[in-house]
C-alpha positions as CSV (number, residue, x, y, z in Angstrom):
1,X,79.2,-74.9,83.1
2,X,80.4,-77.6,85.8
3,X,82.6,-80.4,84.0
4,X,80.5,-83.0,84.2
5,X,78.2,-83.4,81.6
6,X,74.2,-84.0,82.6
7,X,70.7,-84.5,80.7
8,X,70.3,-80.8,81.3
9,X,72.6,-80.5,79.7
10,X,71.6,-82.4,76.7
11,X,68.0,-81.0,77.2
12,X,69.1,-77.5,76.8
13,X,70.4,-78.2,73.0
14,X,67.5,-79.8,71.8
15,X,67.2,-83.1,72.8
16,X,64.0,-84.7,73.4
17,X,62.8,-85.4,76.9
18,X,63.1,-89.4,76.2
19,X,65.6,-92.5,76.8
20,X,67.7,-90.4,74.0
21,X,69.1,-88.8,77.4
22,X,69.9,-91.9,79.1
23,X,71.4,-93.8,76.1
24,X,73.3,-90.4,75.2
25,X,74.8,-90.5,78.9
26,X,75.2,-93.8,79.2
27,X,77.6,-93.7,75.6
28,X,79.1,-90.9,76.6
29,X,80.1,-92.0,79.9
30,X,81.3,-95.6,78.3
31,X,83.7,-94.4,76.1
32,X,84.4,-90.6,76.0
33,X,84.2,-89.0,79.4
34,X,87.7,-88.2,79.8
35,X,87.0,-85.4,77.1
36,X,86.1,-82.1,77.1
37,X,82.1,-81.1,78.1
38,X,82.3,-78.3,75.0
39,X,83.3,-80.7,72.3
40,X,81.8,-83.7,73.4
41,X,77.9,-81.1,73.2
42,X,79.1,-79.4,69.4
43,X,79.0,-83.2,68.3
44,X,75.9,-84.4,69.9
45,X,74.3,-81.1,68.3
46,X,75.3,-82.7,65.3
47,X,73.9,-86.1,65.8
48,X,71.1,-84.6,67.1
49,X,70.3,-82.5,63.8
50,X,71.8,-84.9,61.6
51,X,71.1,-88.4,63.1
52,X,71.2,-90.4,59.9
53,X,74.8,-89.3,59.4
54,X,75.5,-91.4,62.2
55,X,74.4,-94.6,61.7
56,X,76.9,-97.4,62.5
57,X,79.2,-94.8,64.7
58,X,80.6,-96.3,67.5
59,X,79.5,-93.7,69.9
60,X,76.7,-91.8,68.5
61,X,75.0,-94.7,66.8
62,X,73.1,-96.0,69.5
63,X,72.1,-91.8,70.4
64,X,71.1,-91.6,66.4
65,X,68.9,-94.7,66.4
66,X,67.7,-93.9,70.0
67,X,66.1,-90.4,68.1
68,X,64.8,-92.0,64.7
69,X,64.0,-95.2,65.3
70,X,63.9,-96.3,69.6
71,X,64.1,-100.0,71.0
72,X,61.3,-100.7,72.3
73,X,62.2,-102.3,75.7
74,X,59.2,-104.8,76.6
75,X,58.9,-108.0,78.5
76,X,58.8,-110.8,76.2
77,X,56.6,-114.1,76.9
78,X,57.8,-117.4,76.0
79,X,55.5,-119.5,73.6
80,X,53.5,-122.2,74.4
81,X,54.6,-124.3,72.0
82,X,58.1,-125.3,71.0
83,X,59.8,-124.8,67.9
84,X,60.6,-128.2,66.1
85,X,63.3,-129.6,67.1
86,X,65.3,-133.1,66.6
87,X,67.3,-134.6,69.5
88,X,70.1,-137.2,68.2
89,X,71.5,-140.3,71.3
90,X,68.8,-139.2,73.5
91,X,69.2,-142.0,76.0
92,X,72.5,-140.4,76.6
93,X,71.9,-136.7,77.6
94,X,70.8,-135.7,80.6
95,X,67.2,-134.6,81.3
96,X,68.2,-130.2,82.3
97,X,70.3,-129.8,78.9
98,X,67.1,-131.3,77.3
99,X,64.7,-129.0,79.1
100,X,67.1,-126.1,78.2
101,X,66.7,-126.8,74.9
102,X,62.7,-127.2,75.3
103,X,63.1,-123.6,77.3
104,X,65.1,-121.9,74.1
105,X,62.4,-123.4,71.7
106,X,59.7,-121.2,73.1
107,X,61.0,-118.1,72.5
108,X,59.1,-115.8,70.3
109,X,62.3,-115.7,67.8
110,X,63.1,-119.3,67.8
111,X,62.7,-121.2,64.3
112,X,64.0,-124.3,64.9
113,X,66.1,-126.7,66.9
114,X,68.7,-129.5,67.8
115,X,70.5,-131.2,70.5
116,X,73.6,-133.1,69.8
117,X,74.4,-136.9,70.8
118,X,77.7,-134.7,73.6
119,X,75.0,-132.4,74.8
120,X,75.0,-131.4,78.6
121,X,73.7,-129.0,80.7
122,X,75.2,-125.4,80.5
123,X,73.9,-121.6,81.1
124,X,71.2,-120.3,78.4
125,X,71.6,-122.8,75.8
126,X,72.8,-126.3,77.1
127,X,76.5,-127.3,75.5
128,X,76.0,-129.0,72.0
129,X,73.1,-127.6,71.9
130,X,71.7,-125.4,68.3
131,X,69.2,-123.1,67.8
132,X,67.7,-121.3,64.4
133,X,66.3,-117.9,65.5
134,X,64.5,-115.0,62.9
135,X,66.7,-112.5,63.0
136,X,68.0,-111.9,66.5
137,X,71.2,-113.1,67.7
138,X,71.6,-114.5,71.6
139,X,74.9,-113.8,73.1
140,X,74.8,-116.2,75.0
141,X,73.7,-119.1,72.6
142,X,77.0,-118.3,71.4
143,X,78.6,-118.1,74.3
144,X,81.3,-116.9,76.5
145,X,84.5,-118.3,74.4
146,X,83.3,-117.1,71.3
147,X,84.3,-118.8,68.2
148,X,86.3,-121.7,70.1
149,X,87.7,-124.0,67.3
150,X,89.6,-127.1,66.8
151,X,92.3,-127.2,64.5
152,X,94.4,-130.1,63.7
153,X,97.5,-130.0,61.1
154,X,98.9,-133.1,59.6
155,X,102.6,-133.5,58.7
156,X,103.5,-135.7,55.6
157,X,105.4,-137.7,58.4
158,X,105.1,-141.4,59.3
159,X,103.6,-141.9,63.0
160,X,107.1,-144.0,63.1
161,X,108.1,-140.3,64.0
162,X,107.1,-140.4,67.6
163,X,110.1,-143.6,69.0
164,X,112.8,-142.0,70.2
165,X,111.9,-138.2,70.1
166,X,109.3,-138.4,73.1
167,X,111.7,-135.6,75.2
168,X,112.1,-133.3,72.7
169,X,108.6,-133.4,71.8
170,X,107.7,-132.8,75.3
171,X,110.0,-129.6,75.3
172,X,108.6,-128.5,71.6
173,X,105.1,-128.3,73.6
174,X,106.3,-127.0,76.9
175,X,108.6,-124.0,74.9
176,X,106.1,-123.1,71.9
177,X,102.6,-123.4,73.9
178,X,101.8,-120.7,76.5
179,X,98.1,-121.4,78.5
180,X,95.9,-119.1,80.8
181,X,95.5,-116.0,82.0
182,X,98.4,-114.2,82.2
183,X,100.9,-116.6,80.3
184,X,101.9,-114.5,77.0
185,X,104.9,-115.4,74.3
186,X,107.8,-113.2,74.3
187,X,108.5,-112.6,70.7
188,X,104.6,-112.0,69.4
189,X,104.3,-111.2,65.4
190,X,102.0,-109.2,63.7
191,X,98.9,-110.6,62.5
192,X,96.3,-109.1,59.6
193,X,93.6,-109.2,62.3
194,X,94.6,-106.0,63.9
195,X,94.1,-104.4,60.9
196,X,90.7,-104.6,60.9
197,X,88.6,-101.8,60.7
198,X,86.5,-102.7,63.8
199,X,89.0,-102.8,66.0
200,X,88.4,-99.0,65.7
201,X,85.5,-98.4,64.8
202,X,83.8,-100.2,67.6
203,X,84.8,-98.4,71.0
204,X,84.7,-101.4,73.3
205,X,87.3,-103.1,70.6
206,X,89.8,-100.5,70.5
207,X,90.0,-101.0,73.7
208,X,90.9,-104.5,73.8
209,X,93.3,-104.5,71.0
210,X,96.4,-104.1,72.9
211,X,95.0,-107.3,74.9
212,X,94.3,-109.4,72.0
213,X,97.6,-108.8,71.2
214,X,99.3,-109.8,74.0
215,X,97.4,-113.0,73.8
216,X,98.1,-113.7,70.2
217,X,99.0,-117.6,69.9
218,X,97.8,-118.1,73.2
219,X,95.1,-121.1,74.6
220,X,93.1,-120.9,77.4
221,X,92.5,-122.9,80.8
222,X,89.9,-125.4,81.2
223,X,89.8,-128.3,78.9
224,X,91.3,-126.5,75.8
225,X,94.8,-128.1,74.8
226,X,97.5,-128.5,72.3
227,X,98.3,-131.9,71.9
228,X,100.7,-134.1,69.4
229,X,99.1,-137.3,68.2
230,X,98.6,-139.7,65.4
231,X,96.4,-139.0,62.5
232,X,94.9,-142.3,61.1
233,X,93.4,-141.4,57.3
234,X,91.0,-144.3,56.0
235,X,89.4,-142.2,53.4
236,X,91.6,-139.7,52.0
237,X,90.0,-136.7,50.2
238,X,91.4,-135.9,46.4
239,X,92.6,-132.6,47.2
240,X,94.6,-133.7,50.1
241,X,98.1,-134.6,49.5
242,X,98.3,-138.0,51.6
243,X,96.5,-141.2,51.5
244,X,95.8,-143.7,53.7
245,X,97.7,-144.3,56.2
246,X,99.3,-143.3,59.9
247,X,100.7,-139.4,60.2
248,X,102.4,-137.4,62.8
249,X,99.9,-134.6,64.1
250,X,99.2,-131.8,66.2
251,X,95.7,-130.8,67.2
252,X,94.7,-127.7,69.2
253,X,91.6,-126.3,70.8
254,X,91.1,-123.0,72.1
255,X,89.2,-120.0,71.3
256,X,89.0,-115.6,71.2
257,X,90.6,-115.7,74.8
258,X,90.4,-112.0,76.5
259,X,88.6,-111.0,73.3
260,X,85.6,-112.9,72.9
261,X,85.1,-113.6,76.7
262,X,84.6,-108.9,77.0
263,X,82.6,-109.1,74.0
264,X,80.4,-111.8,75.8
265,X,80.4,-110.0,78.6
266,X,79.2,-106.9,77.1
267,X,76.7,-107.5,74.9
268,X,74.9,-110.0,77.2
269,X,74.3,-106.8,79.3
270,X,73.4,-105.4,76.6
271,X,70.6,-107.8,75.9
272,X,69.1,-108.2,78.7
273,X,68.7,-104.4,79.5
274,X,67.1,-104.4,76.0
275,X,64.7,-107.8,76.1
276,X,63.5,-108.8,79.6
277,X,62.8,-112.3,79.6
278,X,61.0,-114.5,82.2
279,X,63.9,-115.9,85.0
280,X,64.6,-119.4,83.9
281,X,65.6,-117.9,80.2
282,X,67.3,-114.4,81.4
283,X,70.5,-115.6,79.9
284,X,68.6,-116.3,76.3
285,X,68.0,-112.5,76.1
286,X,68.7,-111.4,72.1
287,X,69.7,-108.8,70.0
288,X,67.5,-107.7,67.2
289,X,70.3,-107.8,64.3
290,X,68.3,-104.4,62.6
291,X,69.2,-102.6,66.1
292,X,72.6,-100.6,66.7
293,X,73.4,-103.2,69.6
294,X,72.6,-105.8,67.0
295,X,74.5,-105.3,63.8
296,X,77.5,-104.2,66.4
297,X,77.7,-107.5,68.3
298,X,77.2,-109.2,64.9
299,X,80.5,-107.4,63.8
300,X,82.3,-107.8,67.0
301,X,81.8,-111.7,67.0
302,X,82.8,-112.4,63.3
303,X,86.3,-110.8,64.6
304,X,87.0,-112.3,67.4
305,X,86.1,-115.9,65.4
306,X,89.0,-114.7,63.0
307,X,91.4,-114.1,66.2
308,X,90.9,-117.2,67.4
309,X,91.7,-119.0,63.9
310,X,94.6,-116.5,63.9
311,X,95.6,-117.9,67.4
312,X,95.3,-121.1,65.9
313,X,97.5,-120.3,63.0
314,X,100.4,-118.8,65.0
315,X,100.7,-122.0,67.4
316,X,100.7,-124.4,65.0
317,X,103.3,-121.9,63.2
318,X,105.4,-121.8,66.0
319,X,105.5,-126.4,66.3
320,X,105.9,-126.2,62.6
321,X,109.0,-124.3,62.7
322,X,110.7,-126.0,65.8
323,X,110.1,-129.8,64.1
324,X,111.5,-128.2,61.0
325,X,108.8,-129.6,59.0
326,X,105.9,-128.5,56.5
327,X,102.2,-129.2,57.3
328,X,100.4,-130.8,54.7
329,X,96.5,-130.8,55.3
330,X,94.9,-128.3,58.0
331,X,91.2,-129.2,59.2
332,X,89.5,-126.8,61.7
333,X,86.2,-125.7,62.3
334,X,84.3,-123.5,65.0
335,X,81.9,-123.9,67.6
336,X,80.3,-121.4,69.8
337,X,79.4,-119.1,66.9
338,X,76.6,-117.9,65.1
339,X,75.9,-117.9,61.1
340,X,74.1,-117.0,58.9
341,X,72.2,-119.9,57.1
342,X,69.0,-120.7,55.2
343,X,66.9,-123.0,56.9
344,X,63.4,-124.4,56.2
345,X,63.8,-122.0,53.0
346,X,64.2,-118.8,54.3
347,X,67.8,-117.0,56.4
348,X,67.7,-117.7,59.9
349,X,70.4,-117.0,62.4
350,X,72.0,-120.4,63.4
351,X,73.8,-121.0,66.9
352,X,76.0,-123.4,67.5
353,X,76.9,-123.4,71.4
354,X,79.2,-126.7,71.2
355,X,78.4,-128.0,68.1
356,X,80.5,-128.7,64.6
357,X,79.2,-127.0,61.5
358,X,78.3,-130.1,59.1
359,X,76.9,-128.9,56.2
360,X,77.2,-131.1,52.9
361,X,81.2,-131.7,52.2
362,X,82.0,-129.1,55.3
363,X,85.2,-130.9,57.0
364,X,86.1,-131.0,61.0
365,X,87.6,-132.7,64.0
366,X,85.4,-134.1,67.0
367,X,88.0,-134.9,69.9
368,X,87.4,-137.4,72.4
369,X,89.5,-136.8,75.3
370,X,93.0,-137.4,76.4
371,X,92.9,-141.0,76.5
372,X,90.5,-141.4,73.4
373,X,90.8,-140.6,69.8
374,X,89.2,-138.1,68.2
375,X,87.5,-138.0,64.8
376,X,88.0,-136.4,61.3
377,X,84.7,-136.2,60.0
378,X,82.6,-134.8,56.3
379,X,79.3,-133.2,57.1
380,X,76.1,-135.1,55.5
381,X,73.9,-131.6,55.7
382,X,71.3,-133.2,57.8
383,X,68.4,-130.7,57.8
384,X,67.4,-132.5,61.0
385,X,70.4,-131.4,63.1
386,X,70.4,-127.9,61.4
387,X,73.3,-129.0,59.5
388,X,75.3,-129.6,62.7
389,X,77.5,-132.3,65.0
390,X,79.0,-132.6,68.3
391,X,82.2,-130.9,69.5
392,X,83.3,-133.8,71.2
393,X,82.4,-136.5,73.6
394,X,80.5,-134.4,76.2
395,X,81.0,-134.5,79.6
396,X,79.5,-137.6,81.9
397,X,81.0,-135.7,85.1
398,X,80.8,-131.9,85.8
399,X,84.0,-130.1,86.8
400,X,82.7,-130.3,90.5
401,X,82.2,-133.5,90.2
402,X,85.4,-134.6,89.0
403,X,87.2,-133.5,91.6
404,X,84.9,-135.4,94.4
405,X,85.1,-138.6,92.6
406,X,88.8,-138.7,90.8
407,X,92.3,-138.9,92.7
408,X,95.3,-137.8,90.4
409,X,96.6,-141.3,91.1
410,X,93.8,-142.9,88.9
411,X,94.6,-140.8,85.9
412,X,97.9,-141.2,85.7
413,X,96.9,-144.6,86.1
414,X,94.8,-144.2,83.2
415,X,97.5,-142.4,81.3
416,X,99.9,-145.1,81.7
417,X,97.7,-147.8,80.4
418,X,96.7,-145.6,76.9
419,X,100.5,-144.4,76.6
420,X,99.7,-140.9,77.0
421,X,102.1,-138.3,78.4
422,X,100.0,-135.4,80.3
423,X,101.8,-131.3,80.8
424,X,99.7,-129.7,82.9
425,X,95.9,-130.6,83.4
426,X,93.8,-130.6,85.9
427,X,91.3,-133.6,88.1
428,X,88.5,-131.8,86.0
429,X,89.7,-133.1,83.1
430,X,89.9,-136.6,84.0
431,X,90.1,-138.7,80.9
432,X,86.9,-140.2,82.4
433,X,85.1,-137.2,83.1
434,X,83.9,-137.5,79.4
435,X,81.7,-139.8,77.7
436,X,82.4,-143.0,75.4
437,X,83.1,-140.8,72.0
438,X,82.1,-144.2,70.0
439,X,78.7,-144.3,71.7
440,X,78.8,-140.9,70.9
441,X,79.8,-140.9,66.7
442,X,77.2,-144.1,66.5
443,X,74.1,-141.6,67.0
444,X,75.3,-139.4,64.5
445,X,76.4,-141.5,61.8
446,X,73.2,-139.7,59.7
447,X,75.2,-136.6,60.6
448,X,79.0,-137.1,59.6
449,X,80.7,-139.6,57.5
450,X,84.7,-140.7,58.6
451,X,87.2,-140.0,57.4
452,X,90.3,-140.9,59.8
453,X,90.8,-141.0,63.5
454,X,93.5,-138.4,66.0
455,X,95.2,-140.1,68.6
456,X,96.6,-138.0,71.5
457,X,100.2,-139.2,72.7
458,X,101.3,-135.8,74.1
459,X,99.0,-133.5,75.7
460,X,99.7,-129.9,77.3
461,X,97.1,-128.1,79.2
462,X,96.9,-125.6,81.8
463,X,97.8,-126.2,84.8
């Protein structure tokens, strides 16, 4: 017996001359092939005489639903019609996001649709765009940074706090922020997230747990940022401890980092080796959420939104502790995630690829960019926008773009006039590579009401 194990090899215990092979090999070959041939054959004996024992495994469980119950792999056709859909500011999006979104409505698993007043073209679903499907879940209508959040903490501080302390401030940022790829914190704490049961039970996870740890408290490049500001409350919620009035405030964005972007990664393979899809919606390919594939991504998702709240968490710990002082009132949400949600009366899977969860009461932040404030905002549970609102302005200027039309001279420029101080940042994201947010918040006023307004006066990106 030759150590390398073969579909002969499989064949010659019993397994059916079928894609049970090839998804057995491929399994096998993914996550256990530094093992030994012997015991890695007793236990597909096993699955293959007991296959129901192994539902949910992280290695046999695509081999035990590959013998009971097979994915069909077909290629799908798009619709002819759309899915109805409701498109809010749509003198201000451009025409591919829109067709995007026409694309993603055709789809035989689509149940309804909406584009928000930031939306802009992006890959498989355009950026603020949302999507109700029956069922099925699109890794890439999530997308790649999945479960990419704001969060913004207010301090029961006056905004007074800011004269005099600009340095220190500066350094609080610089020392307690750490951005990219490969910049980690020295002194990294635990967190209850890597408790968490999928981190081993699901192969691919365990793998990326000592990476997800490393990056704990971490943000990423591009135009996610930690940034201290003013927070403006006009209409101050009962259970908050402030009224109205001017606050010192931090606000972050980032997401699931090295996490979320493998998961991404994987399961959109995943997908589209499972559901074949005509070229111009290849990256819309789903996952059946009754499949192996399915309820695994589903899992794999939900944790890597909790690491990036946990993220989150730990850098706003971290400015906490070096101002010496106690936040008051938190407000986050996600965006590029997926939930579970009823809609026209029935549970539908609900994407959100840049867009803010708004259902009735449901609190969250839409930034505007570094020069313009951003807004803290109550859902209205419009049924038209699938319950949903913008992320943020939305870009006027693509990253490409930006960098033919800007100079760095003009946006310092630009800072100066706004009194912003910029660490780090890049010409792609120019202040004025974004859209005017007001123009923006006036088509969704049936969407969010206001309730205060975040200022940016220190902003640290990557550089």
């Amino acid at each position: 017996m030759g150590n390398k194990l073969s579909g002969k090899d499989l064949i010659k215990i019993g397994f059916p001359k079928n894609n049970s092979i090839n998804i057995a090999l491929g399994q096998i070959n993914r996550y256990r092939k530094r093992e030994k041939k012997e015991s890695i054959l007793t236990e597909a004996k096993e699955v293959l005489l007991f296959p129901e024992k192994f539902t949910g495994h992280g290695t046999w469980g695509k081999v035990a639903e590959g013998l009971v119950n097979p994915v069909q792999v077909r290629m799908h056709q798009l619709n002819n019609t759309r899915a109805p859909f409701s498109i809010f500011g749509e003198n201000e999006i451009d025409e591919q996001a829109k067709y995007q979104l026409y694309d993603a409505l055709k789809l035989p698993i689509s149940v309804a649709g909406a584009l928000m007043p930031d939306a802009h073209s992006g890959y498989g679903l355009p950026i603020g765009g949302v999507l109700a499907t029956d069922n099925a879940v699109i890794p890439y209508g999530v997308g790649v940074d999945i479960g990419c959040r704001m969060s913004l903490s207010i301090f029961d501080i006056p905004a007074s706090f800011f004269k005099g302390k600009e340095h220190q401030l500066e350094a609080i940022l610089k020392d307690n922020t750490k951005f990219g790829m490969y910049e980690t914190h020295t002194i990294r704490p635990d967190h209850e997230v890597f408790s968490r049961s999928e981190f081993q039970d699901i192969p691919l996870l365990k793998n990326l747990l000592g990476k997800a740890y490393k990056q704990l408290g971490t943000s990423g490049g591009g135009n996610h940022f930690v940034e201290f500001g003013i927070a403006k409350i006009t209409n101050p919620l009962n259970e908050w401890k402030i009224g109205v009035g001017e606050y010192f405030a931090v606000l972050s964005h980032s997401g699931s980092r090295g996490l979320g972007a493998n998961i991404a990664k994987h399961y959109t393979y995943l997908a589209t080796k499972q559901c074949p899809l005509p070229k111009n919606v290849q990256h819309l390919a789903w996952l059946d959420l009754n499949t192996h594939d399915g309820q695994e991504y589903w899992l794999a998702m939900n944790l890597a939104g909790d690491y990036a709240k946990a993220c989150h968490d730990d850098i706003h710990r971290r400015i906490a502790k070096a101002i010496g002082k106690r936040v008051v009132v938190t407000i986050e949400n996600h965006h590029n995630f997926a939930w579970k949600e009823i809609v026209n009366g029935k549970e539908a899977i609900v994407h959100r690829k840049g867009a803010t969860p708004a259902n009735v009461g449901e609190l969250g932040i839409i930034p505007g960019s570094m020069t313009a404030p951003g807004f803290i905002v109550q859902g209205k549970g419009n049924p038209e926008s699938l319950n949903s609102a913008s992320h943020g302005a939305g870009r006027l200027f693509s990253r490409k773009k930006c960098k033919e039309t800007f100079t760095q001279s003009e946006i310092k420029k630009v800072l100066k006039t706004n009194g912003v101080t910029l660490i780090g940042g890049n010409i792609d994201e120019a202040p004025m590579a974004y859209k005017d947010i007001n123009k923006v918040m006036a088509n969704q006023n049936e969407l969010v009401d206001v309730l205060g307004t975040f200022t940016p006066k220190i902003v640290r990106m990557d550089r």
